[in-house]
PQR file with spaces between the fields and no chain letter, atoms N, CA, C, O and H, PARSE charges and radii, in Angstrom:
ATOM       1  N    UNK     1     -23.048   -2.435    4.174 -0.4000 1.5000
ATOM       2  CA   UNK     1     -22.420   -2.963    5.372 -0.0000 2.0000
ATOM       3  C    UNK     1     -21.692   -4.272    5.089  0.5500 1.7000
ATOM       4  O    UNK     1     -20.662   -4.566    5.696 -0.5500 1.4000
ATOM       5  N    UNK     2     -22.318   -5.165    4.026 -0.4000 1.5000
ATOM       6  CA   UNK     2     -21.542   -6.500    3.859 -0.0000 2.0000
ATOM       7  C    UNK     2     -20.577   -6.200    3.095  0.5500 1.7000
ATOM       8  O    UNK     2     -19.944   -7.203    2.766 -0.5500 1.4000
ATOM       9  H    UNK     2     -23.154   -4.926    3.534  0.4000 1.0000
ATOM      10  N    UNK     3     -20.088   -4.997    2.558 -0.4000 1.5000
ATOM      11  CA   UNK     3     -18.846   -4.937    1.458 -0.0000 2.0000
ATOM      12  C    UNK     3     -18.050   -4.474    2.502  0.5500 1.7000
ATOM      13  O    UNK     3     -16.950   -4.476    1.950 -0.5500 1.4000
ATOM      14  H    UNK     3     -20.602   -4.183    2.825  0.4000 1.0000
ATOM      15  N    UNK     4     -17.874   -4.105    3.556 -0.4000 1.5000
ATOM      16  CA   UNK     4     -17.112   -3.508    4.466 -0.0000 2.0000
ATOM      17  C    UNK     4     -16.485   -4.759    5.595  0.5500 1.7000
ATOM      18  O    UNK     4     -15.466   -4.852    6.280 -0.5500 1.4000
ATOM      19  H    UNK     4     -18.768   -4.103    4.004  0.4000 1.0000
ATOM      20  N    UNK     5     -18.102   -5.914    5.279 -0.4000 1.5000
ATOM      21  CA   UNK     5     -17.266   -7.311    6.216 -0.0000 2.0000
ATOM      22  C    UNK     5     -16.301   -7.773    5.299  0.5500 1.7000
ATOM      23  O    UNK     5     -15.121   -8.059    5.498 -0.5500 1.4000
ATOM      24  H    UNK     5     -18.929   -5.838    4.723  0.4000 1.0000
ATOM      25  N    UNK     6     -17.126   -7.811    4.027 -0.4000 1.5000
ATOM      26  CA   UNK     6     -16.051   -8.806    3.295 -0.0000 2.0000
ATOM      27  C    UNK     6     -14.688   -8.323    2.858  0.5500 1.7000
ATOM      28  O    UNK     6     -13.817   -9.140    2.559 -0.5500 1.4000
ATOM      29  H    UNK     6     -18.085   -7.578    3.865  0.4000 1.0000
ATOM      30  N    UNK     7     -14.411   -6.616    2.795 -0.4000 1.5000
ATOM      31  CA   UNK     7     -13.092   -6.086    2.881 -0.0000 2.0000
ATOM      32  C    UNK     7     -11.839   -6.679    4.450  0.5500 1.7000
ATOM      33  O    UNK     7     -10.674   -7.034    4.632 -0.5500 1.4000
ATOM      34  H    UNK     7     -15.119   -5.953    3.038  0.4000 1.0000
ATOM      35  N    UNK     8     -12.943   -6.470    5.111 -0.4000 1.5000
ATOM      36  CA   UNK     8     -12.125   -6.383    6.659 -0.0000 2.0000
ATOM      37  C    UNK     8     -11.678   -7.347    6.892  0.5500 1.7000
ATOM      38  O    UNK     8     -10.647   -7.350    7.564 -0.5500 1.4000
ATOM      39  H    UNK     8     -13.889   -6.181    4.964  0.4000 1.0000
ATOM      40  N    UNK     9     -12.508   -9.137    6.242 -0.4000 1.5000
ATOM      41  CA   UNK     9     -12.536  -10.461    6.419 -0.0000 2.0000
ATOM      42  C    UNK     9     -11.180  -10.631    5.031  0.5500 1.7000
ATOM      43  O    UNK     9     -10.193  -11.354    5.169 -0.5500 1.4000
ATOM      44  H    UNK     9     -13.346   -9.134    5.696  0.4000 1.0000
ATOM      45  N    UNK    10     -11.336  -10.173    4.346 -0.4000 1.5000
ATOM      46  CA   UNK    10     -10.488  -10.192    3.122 -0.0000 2.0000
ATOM      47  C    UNK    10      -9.136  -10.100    3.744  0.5500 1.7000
ATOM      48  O    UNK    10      -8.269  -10.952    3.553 -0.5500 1.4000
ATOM      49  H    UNK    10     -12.138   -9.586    4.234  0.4000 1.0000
ATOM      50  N    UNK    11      -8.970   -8.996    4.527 -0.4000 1.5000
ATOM      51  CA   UNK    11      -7.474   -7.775    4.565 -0.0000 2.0000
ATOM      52  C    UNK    11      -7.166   -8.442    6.130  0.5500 1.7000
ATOM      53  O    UNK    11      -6.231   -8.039    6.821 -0.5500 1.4000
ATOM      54  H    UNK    11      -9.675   -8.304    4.682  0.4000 1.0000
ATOM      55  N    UNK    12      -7.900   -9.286    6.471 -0.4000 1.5000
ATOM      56  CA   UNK    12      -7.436   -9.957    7.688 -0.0000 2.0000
ATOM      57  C    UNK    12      -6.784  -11.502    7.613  0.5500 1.7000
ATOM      58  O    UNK    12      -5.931  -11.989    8.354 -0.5500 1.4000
ATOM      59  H    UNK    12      -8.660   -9.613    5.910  0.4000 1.0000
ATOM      60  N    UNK    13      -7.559  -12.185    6.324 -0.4000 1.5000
ATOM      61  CA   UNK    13      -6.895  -13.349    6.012 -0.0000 2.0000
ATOM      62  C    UNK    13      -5.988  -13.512    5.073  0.5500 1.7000
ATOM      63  O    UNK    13      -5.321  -14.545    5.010 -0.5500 1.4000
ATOM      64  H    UNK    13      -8.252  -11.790    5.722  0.4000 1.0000
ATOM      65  N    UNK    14      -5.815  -12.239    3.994 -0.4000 1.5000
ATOM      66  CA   UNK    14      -4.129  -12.252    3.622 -0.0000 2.0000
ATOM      67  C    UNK    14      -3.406  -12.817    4.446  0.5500 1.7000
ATOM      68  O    UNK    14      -2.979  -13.966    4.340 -0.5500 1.4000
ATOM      69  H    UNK    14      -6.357  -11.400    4.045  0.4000 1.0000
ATOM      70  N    UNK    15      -3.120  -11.729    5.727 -0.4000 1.5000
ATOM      71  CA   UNK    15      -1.816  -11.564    6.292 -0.0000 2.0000
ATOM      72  C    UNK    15      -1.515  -12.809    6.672  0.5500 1.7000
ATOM      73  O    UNK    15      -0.500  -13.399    6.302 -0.5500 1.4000
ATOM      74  H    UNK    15      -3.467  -10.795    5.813  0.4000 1.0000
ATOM      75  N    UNK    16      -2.964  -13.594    7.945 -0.4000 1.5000
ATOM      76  CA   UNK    16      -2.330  -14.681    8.384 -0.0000 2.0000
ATOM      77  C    UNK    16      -2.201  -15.773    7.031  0.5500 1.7000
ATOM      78  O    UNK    16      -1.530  -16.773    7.281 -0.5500 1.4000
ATOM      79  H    UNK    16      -3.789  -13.115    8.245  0.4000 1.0000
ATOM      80  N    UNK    17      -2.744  -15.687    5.706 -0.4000 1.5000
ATOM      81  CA   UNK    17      -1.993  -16.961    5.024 -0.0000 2.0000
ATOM      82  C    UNK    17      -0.610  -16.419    4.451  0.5500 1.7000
ATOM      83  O    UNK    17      -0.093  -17.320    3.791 -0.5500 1.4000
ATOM      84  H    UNK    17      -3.289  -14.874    5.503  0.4000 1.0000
ATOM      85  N    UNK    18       0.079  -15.409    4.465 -0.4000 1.5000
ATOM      86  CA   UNK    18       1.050  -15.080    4.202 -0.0000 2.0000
ATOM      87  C    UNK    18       2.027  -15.855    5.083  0.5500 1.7000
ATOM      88  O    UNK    18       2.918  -16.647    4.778 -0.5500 1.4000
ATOM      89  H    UNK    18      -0.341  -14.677    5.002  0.4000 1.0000
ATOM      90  N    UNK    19       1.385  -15.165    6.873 -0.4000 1.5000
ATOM      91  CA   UNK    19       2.050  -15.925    7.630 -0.0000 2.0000
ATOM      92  C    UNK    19       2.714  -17.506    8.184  0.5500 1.7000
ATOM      93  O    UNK    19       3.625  -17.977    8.865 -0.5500 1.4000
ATOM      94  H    UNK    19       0.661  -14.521    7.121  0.4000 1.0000
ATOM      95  N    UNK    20       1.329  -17.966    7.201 -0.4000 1.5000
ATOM      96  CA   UNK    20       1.428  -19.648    7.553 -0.0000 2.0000
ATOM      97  C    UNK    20       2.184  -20.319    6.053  0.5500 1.7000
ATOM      98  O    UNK    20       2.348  -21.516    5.819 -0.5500 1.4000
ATOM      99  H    UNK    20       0.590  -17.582    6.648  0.4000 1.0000
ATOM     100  N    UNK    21       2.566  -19.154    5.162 -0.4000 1.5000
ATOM     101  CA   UNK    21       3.363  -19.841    3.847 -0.0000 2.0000
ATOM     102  C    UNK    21       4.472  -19.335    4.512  0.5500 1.7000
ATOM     103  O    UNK    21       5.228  -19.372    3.541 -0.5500 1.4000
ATOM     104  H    UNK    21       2.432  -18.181    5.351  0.4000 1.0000
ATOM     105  N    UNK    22       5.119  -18.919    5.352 -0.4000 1.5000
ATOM     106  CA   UNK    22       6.414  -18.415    5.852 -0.0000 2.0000
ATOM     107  C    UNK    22       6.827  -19.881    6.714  0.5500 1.7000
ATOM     108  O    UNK    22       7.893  -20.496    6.745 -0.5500 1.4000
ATOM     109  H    UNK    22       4.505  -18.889    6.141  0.4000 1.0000
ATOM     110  N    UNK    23       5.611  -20.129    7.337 -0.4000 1.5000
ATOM     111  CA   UNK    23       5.864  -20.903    8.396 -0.0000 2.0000
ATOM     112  C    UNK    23       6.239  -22.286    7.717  0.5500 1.7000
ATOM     113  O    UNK    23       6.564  -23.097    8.584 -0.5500 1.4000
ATOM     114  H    UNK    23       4.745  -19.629    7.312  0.4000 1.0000
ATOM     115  N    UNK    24       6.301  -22.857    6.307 -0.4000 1.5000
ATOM     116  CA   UNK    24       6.234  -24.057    5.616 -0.0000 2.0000
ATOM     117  C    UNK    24       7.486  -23.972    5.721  0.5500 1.7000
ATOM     118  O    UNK    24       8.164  -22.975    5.968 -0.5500 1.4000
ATOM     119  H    UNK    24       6.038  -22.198    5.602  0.4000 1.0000
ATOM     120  N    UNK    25       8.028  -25.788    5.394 -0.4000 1.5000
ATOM     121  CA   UNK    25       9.594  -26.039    5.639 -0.0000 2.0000
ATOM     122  C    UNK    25       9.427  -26.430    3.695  0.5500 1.7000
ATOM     123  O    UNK    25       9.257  -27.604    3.368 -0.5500 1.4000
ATOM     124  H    UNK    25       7.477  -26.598    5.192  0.4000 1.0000
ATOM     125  N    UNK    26       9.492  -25.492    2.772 -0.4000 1.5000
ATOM     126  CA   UNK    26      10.131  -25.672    1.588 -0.0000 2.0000
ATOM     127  C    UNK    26      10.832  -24.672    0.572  0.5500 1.7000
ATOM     128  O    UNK    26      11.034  -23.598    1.139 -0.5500 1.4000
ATOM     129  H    UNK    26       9.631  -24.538    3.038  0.4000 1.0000
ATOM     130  N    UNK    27      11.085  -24.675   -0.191 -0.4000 1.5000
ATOM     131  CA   UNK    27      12.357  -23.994   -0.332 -0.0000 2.0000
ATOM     132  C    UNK    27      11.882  -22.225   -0.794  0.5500 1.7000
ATOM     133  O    UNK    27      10.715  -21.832   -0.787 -0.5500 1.4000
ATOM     134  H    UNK    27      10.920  -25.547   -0.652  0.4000 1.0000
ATOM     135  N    UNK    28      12.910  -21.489   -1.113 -0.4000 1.5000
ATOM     136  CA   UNK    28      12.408  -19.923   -0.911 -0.0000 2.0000
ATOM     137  C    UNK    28      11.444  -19.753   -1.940  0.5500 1.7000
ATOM     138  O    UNK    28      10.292  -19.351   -1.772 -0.5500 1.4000
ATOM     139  H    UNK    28      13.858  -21.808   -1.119  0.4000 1.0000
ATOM     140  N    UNK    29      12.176  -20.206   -3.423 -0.4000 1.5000
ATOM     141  CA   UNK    29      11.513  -19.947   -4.565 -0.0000 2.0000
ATOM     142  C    UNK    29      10.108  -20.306   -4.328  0.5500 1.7000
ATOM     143  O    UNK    29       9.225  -19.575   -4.778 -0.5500 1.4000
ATOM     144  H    UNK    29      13.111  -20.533   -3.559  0.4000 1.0000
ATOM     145  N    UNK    30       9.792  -21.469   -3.596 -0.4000 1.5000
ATOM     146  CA   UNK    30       8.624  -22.059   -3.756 -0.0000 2.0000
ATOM     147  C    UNK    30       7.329  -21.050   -2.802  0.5500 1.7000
ATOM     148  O    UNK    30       6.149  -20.711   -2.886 -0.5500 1.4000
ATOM     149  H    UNK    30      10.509  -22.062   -3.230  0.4000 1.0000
ATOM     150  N    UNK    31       8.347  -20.923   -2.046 -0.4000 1.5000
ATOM     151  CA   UNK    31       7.634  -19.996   -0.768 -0.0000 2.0000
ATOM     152  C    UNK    31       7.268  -17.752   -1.530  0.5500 1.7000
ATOM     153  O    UNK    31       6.537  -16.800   -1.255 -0.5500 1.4000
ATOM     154  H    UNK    31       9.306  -21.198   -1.977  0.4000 1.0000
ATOM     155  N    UNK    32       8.104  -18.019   -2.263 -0.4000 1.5000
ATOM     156  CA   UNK    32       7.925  -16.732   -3.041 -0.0000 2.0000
ATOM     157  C    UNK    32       6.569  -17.260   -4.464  0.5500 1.7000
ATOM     158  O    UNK    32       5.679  -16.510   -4.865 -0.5500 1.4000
ATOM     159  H    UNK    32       8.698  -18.793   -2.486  0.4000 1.0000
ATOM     160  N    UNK    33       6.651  -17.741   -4.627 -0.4000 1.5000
ATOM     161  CA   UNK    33       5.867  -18.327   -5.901 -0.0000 2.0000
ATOM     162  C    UNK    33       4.297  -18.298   -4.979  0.5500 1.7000
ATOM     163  O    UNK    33       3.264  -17.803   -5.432 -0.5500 1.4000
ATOM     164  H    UNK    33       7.374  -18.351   -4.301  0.4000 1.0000
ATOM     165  N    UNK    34       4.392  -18.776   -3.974 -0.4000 1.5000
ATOM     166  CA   UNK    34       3.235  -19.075   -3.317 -0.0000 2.0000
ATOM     167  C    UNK    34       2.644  -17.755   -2.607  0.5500 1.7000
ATOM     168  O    UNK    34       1.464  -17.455   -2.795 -0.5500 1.4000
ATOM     169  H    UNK    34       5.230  -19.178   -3.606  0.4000 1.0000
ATOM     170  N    UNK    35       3.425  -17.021   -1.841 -0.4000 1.5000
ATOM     171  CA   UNK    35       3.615  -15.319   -1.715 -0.0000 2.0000
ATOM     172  C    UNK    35       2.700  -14.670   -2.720  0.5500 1.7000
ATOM     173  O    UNK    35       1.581  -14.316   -2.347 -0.5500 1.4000
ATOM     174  H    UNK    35       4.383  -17.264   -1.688  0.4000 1.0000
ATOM     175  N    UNK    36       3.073  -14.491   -3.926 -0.4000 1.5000
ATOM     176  CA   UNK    36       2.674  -13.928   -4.963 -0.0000 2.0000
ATOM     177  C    UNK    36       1.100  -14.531   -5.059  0.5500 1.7000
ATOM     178  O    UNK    36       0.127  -13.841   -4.753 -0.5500 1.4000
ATOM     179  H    UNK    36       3.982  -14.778   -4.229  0.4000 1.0000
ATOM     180  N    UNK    37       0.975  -16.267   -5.648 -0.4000 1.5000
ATOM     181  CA   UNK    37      -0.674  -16.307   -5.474 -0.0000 2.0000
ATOM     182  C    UNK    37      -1.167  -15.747   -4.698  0.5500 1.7000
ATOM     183  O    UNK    37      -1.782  -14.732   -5.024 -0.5500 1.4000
ATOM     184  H    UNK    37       1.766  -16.827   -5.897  0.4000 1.0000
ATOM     185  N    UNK    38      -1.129  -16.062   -3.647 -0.4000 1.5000
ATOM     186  CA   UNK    38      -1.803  -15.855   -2.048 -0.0000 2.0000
ATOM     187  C    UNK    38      -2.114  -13.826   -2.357  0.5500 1.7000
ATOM     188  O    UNK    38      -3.244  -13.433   -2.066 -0.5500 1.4000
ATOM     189  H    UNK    38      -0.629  -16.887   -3.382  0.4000 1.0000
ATOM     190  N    UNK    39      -1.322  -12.998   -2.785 -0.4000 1.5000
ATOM     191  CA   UNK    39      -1.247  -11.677   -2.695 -0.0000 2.0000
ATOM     192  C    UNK    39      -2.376  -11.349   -4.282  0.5500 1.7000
ATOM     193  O    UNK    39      -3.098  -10.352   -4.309 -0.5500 1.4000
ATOM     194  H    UNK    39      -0.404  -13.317   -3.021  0.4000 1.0000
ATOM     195  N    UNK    40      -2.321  -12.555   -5.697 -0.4000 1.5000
ATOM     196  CA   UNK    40      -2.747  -12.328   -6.115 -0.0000 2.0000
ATOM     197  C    UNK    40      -4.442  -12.426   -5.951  0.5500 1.7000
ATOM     198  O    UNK    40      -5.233  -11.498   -6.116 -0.5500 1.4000
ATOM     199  H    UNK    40      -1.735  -13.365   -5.674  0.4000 1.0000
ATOM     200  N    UNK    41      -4.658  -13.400   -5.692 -0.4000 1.5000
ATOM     201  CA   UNK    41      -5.654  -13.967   -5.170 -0.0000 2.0000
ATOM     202  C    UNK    41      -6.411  -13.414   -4.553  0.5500 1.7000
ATOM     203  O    UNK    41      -7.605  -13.387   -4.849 -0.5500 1.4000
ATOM     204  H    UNK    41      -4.015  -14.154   -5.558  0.4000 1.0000
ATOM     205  N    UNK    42      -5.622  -12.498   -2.958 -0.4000 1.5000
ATOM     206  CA   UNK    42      -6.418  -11.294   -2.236 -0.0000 2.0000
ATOM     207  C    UNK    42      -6.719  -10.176   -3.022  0.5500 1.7000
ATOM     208  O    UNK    42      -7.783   -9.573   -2.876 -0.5500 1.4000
ATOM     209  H    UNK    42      -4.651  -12.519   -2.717  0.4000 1.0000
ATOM     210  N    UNK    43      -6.054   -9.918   -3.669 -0.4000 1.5000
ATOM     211  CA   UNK    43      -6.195   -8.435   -4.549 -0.0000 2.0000
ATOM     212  C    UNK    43      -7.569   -8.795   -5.601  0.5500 1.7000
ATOM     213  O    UNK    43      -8.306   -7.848   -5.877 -0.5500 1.4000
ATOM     214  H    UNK    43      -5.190  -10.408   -3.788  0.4000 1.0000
ATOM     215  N    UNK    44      -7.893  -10.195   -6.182 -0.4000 1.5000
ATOM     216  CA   UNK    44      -8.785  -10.474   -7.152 -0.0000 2.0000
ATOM     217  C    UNK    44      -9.945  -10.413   -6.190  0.5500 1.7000
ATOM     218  O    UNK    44     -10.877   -9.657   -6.465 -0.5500 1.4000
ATOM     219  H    UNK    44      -7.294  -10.964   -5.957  0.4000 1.0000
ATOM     220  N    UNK    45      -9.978  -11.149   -5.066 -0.4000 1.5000
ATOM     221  CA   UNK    45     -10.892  -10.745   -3.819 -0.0000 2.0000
ATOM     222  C    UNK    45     -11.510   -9.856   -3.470  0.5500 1.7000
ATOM     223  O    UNK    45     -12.719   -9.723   -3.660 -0.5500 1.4000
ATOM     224  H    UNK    45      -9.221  -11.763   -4.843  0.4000 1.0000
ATOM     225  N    UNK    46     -10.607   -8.902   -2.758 -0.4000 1.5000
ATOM     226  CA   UNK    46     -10.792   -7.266   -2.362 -0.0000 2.0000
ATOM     227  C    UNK    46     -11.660   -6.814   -3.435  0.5500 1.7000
ATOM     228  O    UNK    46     -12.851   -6.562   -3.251 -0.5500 1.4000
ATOM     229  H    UNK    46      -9.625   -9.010   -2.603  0.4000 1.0000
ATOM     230  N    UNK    47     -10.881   -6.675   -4.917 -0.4000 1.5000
ATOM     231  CA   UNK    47     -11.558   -6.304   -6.326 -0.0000 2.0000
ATOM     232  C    UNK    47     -12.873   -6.768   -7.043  0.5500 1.7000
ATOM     233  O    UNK    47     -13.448   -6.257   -8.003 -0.5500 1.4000
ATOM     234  H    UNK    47      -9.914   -6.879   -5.067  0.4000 1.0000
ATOM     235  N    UNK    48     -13.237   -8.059   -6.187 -0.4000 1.5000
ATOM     236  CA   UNK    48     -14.542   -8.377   -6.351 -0.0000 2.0000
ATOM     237  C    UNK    48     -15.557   -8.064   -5.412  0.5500 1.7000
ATOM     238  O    UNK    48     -16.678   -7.714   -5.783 -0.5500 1.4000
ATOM     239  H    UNK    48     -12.770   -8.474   -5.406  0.4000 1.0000
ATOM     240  N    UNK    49     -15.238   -8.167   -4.223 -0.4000 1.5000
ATOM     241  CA   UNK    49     -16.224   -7.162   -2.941 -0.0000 2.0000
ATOM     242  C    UNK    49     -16.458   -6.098   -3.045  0.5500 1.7000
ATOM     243  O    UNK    49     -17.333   -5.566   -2.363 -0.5500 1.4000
ATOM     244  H    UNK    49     -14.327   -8.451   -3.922  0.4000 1.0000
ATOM     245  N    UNK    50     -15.690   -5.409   -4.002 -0.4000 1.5000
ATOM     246  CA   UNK    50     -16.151   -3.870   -3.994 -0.0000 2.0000
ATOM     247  C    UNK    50     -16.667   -3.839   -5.456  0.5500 1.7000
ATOM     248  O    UNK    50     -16.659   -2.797   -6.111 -0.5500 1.4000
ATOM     249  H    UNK    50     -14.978   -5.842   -4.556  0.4000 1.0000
ATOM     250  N    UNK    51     -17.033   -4.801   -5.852 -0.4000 1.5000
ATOM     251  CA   UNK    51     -18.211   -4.784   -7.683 -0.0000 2.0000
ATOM     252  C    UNK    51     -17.196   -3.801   -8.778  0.5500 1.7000
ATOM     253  O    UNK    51     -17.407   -2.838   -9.515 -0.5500 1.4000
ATOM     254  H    UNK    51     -17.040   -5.648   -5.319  0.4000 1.0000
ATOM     255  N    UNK    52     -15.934   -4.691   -8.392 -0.4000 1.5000
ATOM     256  CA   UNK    52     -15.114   -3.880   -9.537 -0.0000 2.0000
ATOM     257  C    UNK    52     -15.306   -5.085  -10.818  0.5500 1.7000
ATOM     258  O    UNK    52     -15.498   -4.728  -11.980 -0.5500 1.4000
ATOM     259  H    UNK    52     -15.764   -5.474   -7.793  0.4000 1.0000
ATOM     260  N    UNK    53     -15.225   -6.531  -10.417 -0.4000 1.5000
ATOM     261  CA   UNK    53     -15.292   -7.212  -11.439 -0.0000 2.0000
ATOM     262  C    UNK    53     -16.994   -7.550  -11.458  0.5500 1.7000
ATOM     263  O    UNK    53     -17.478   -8.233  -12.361 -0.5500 1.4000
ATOM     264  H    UNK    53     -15.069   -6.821   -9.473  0.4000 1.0000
C-alpha cells in the first residue's frame, strides 16, 4: 500500500514542480535545463519506490 502512496505522491509532484519552473522569470535554456532535472529526478524517484534501485 505505501509503494502505491509514494507512486501517486511522486506522479503528483512532478507536474506541479514542472509547473512552478515554467512560472520562473529566467531564461528558456535555463528553464529547459531545469525541466530535464526536475523529470530526471522524478523518474530516479518513481524507480526507487518500486525497489528497482
Amino acid at each position: 500500500m505505501s509503494i502505491i502512496i509514494s507512486v501517486l505522491v511522486t506522479a503528483l509532484i512532478i507536474p506541479l514542480v514542472l509547473y512552478l519552473v515554467q512560472k520562473l522569470p529566467i531564461d528558456l535554456t535555463m528553464k529547459q535545463m531545469a525541466q530535464i532535472v526536475v523529470v530526471v529526478v522524478g523518474i530516479i524517484l518513481l524507480l526507487s519506490s518500486l525497489d528497482v534501485f
